[in-house]
C-alpha positions in Angstrom: -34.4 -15.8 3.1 -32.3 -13.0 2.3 -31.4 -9.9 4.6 -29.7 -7.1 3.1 -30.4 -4.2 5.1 -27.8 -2.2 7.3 -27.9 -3.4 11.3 -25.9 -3.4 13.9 -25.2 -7.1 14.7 -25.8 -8.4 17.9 -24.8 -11.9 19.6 -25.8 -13.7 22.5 -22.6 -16.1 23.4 -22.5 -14.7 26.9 -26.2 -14.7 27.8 -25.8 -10.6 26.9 -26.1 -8.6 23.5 -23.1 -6.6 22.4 -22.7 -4.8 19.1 -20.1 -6.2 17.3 -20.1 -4.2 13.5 -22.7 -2.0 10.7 -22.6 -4.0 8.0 -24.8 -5.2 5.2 -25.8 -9.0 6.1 -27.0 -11.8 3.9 -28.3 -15.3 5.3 -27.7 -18.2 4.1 -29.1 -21.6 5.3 -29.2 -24.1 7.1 -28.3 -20.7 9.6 -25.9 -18.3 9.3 -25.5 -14.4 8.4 -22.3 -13.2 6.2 -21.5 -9.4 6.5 -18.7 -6.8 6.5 -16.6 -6.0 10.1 -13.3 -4.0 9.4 -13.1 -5.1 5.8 -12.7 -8.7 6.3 -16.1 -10.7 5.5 -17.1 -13.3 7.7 -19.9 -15.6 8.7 -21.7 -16.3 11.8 -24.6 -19.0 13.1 -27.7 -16.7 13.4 -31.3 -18.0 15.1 -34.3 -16.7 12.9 -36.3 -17.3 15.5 -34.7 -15.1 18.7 -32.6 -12.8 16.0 -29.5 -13.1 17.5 -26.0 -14.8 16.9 -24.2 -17.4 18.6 -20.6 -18.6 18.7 -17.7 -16.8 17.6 -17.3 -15.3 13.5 -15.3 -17.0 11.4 -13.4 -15.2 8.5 -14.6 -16.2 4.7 -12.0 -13.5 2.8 -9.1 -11.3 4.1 -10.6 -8.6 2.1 -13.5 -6.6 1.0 -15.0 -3.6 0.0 -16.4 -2.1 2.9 -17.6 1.7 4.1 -17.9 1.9 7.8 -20.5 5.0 8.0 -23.0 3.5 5.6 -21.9 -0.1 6.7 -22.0 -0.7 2.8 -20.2 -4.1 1.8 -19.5 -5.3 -1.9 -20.1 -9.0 -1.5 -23.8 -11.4 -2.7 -24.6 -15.3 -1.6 -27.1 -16.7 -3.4 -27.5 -20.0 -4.2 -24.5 -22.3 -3.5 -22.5 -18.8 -4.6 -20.0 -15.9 -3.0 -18.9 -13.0 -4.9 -17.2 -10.2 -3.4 -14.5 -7.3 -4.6 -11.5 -6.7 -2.6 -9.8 -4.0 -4.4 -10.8 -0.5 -3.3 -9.7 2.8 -5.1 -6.5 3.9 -5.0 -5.4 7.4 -6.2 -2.4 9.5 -5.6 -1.7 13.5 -5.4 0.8 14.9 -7.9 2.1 17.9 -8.9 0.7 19.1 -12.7 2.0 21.7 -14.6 0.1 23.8 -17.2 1.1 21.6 -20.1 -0.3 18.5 -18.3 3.0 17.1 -17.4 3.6 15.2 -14.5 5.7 17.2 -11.8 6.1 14.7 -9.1 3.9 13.2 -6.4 3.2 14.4 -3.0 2.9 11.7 -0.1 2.0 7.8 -0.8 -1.0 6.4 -2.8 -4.7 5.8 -1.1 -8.1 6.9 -1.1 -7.9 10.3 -1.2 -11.0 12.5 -1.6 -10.6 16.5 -1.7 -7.3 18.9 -1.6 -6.6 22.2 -0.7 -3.9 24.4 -1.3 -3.3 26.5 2.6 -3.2 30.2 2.1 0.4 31.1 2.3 1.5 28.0 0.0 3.4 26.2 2.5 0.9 22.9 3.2 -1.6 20.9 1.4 -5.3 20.2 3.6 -7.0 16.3 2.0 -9.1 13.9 3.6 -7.8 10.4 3.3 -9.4 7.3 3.7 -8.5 4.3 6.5 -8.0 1.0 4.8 -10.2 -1.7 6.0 -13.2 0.7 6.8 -12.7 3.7 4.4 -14.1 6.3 6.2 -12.2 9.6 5.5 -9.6 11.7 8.0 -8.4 14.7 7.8 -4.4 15.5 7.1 -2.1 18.5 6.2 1.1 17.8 4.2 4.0 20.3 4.9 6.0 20.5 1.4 8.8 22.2 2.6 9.7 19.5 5.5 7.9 16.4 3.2 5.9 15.6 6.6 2.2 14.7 6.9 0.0 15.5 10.4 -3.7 14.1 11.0 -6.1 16.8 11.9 -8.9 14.2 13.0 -9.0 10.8 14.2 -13.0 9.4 14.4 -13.8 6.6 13.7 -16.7 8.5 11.9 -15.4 10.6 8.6 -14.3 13.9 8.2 -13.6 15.1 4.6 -13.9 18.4 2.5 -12.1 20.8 4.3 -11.5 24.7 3.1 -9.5 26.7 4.5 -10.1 30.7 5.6 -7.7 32.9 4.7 -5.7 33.6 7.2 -4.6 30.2 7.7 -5.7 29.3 11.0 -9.2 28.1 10.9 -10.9 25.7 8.4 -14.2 24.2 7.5 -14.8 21.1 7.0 -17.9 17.9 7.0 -18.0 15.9 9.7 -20.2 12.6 9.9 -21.6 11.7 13.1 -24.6 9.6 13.3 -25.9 11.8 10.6 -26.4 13.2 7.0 -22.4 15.6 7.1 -22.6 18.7 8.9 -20.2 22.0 8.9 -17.9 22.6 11.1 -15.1 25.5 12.0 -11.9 24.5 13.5 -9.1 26.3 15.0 -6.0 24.9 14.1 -4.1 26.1 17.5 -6.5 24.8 20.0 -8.4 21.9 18.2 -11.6 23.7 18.9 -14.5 22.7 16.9 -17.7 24.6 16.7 -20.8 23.7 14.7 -22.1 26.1 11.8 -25.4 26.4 10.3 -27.3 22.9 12.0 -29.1 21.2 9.2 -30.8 17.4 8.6 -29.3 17.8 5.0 -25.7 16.4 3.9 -23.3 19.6 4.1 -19.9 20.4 2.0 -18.2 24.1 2.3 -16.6 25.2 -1.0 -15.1 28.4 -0.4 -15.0 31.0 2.1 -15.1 34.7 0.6 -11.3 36.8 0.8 -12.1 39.0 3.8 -13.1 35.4 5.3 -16.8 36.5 6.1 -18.9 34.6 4.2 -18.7 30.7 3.8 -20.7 29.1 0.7 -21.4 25.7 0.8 -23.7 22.9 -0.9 -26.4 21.6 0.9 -28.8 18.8 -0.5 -32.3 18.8 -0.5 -34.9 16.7 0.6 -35.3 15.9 -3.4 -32.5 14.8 -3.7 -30.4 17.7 -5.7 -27.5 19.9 -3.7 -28.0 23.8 -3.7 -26.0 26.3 -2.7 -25.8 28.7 0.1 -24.1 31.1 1.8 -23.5 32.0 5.7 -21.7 34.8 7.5 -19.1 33.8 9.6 -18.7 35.4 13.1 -21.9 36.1 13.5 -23.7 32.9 15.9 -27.3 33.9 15.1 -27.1 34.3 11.3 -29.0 32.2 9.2 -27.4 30.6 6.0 -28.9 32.7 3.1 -29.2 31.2 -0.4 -26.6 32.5 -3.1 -26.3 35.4 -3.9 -24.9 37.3 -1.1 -23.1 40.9 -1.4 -20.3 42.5 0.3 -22.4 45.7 1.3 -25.4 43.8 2.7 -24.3 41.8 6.1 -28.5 40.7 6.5 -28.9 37.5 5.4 -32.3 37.1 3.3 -35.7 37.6 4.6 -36.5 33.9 2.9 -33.7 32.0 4.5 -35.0 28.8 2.6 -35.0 30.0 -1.0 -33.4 26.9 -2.9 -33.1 28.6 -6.4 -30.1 30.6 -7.6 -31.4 34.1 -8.4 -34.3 33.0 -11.2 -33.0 29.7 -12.7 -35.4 26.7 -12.1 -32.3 25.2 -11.5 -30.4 25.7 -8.6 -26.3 26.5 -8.8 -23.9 24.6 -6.8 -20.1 24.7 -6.0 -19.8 28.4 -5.2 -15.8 30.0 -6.0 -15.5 33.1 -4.6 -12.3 34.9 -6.5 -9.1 35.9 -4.4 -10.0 39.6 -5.2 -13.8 39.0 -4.3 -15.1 40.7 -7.0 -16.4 37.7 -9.0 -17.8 34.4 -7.9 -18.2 31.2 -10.4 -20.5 28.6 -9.9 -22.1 25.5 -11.9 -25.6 25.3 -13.0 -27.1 22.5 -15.4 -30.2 25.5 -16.5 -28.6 25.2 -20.1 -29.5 21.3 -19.6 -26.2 20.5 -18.8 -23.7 21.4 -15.9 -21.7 24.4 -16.9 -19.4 27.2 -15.2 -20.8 30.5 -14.8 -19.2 33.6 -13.1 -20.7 37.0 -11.8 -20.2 39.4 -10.0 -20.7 39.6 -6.1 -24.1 40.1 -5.3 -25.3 40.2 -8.7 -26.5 37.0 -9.3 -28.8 37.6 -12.0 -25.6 38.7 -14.8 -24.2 35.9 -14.7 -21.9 34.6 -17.3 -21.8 31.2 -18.8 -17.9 30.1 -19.7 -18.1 26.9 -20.5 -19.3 25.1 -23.8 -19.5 21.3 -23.3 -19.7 20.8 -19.7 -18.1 21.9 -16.6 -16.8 20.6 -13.1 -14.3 21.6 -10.5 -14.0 25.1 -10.1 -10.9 26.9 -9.3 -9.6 30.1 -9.8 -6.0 31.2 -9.8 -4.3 32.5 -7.2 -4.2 36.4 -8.5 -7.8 36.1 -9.4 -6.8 36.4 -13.5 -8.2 32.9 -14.4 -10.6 30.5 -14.3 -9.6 26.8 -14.5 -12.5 23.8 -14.5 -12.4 20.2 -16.3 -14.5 20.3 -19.5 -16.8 17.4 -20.8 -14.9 16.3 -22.7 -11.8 15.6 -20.5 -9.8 18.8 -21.4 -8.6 20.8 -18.3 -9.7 24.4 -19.6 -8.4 27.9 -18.4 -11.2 31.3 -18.8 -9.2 34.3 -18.7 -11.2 36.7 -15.9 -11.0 40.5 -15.9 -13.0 42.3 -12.5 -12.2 45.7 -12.8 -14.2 48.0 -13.7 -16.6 45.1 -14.5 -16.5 41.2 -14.0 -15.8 40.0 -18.2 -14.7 36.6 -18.6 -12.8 35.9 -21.7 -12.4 32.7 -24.6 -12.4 29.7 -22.8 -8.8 27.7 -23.7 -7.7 24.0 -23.3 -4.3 23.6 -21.7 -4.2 19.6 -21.9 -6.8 17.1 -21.5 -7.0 14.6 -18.6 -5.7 11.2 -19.1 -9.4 9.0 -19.0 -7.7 6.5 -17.2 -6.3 8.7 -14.6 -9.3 11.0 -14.0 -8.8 13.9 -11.5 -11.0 13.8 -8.5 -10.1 17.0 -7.6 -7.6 19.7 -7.7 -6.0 23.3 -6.5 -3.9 25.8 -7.8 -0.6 26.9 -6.2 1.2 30.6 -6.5 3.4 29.7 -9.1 0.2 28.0 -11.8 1.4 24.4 -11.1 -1.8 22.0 -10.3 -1.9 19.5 -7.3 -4.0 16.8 -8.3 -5.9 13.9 -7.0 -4.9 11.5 -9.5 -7.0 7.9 -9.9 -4.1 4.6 -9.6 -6.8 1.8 -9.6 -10.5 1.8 -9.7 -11.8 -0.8 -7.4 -14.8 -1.2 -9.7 -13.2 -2.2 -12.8 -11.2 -5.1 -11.2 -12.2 -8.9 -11.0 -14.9 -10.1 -9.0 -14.1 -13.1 -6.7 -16.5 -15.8 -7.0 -16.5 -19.1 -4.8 -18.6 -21.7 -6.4 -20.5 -24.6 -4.6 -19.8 -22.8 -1.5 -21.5 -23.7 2.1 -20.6 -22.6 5.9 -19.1 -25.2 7.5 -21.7 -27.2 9.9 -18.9 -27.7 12.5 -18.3 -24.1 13.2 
């Protein structure tokens, strides 16, 4: 008998049943259920018959992968056999300038997931992940006083956070009970409030220069992400698919339109430029992921940039450039000109990405310099720990 689906596990010591952990859980005979609580794997007596536990958990390793909101753990028993892998991720932000040199590192190493740069320079908004569980928090660095500050402490994860332009608000995904949903925060008061209510996972990507409009990915029940749009400030507006324009504050008629203008395809990761005059997005309708850009509200003239592949769209700061990490590895800048018209120019390679320390993301300061999230060690290319001939104890 094997169980390997995600449960809250329950036990009956006291003659009551408490929840002690989401986990994963395998059994293994002559009784006993091994799964994930706070990263440490342990083992526990279990009765088929009543489906509860009994006695107190006993640790098996100090250590293993483990991701509190699915209640994933990396670990097998089968047959006289453990495995399990204790090394999670770890990546580190640095400083990158346009020749791909290293400019120094920001903070300590962990499991960071998104970055972005605030509006007036001065701080730094990531989610970071809690050893031991690895759900993700939210955290501003200050680089002028070196000093880090949590913006949220669930237990649940909150990740992917954007910032509107005046500084003072952001967006982020929060997970609770749920597929991620959007919300705004005020910085000043800790206020949250809840945009656009969906049963689909939820991640903003930019929010427009006069800070109306927010555009966000949003997956489908298929499966693929698509991206949208909402006005923000406005309670009873409904998120629109892309394409919004500056002169038209009514979102669309069909609120529920999943393609990007007339691509069987739909476009994802929406940048709006600092100017907002052009927008770039990605789009696989070539039969691969590129980087388009167009103008506002004109989604149909859309431009294709890239040539082998595209991901992570930024623009610069002044609105002049395009950056996004090729196919290939190379970190590519697209000159942009949007006035009179939006005219993206030859696509160039300023360096190319060590394949070892892949990027997970990035933004781009005032001054061109890149802050990266850098991988330091992928927990899925170390060594697997295997115990041989291994049994529960009968005495525990």
């Amino acid at each position: 008998m094997k169980l390997t689906s995600v449960m809250p596990i329950s036990t009956d010591s006291d003659a009551s049943v408490t929840a002690i952990g989401l986990s994963r859980a395998e059994f293994v005979e002559p009784g006993y259920l091994v799964y994930a609580r706070d990263g440490v794997l342990f083992a526990q007596r279990f009765d088929v018959a009543s489906g509860k536990t009994a006695g107190a958990p006993f640790p098996l390793a100090p250590a293993v992968n483990y991701f509190l909101s699915t209640g994933w753990a990396d670990f097998s028993v089968r047959r006289g056999a453990l495995a399990y892998r204790s090394v999670q991720d770890s990546r580190r932000l640095e400083w990158v300038d346009r020749s791909g040199r290293v400019a120094g590192a920001v903070g300590e190493p962990g499991l960071y997931l998104d970055v972005a740069i605030s509006p007036d320079g001065k701080r730094a908004l990531y989610s970071r992940g809690r050893p031991g569980i690895w759900t993700f928090d939210l955290w501003t660095f200050d680089f002028a006083r070196g000093v880090e500050t949590p913006l949220t402490t669930s237990i649940d994860s909150e990740f992917a956070g954007v910032w509107l332009p005046d500084g003072k608000s952001i967006i982020y995904s929060t997970v609770a009970g749920q597929a991620p949903q959007l919300m705004l925060r005020t910085l000043a008061t800790g206020e949250d409030r809840r945009l656009a209510p969906s049963t689909g996972f939820q991640q903003a990507t930019s929010v427009s220069a006069d800070g109306r409009v927010l555009a966000y990915n949003e997956r489908a029940p298929g499966g693929s992400f698509h991206a949208w749009t909402l006005e923000l400030g406005q309670p009873n507006a409904r998120p629109s698919p892309f394409g919004w324009s500056p002169a038209d504050n009514t979102p669309s008629a069909d609120s529920r339109t999943e393609h990007y203008s007339t691509a069987a395809v739909p476009s994802t990761s929406v940048r709006f430029s600092p100017d907002g005059r052009a927008v770039a997005v990605l789009s696989a309708e070539s039969g691969r992921v590129e980087a388009y850009v167009a103008p506002v509200g004109s989604p149909g003239e859309k431009v294709r940039v890239s040539k082998d592949g595209a991901f992570q769209l930024r623009f610069s700061r002044d609105g002049k450039e395009l950056y996004y990490i090729g196919g290939d590895g190379r970190f590519m800048a697209v000159p942009i000109r949007s006035s009179p018209t939006v005219e993206p120019g030859e696509p160039r390679p300023l360096f190319r990405i060590d394949p070892n320390a892949g990027w997970t993301a990035f933004d781009v300061s005032d001054d061109g310099r890149f802050l990266a999230i850098v991988q330091e060690t992928s927990g899925a290319s170390q060594p697997v720990s295997v115990v041989v001939n291994w049994a529960p104890p009968l005495t525990k």
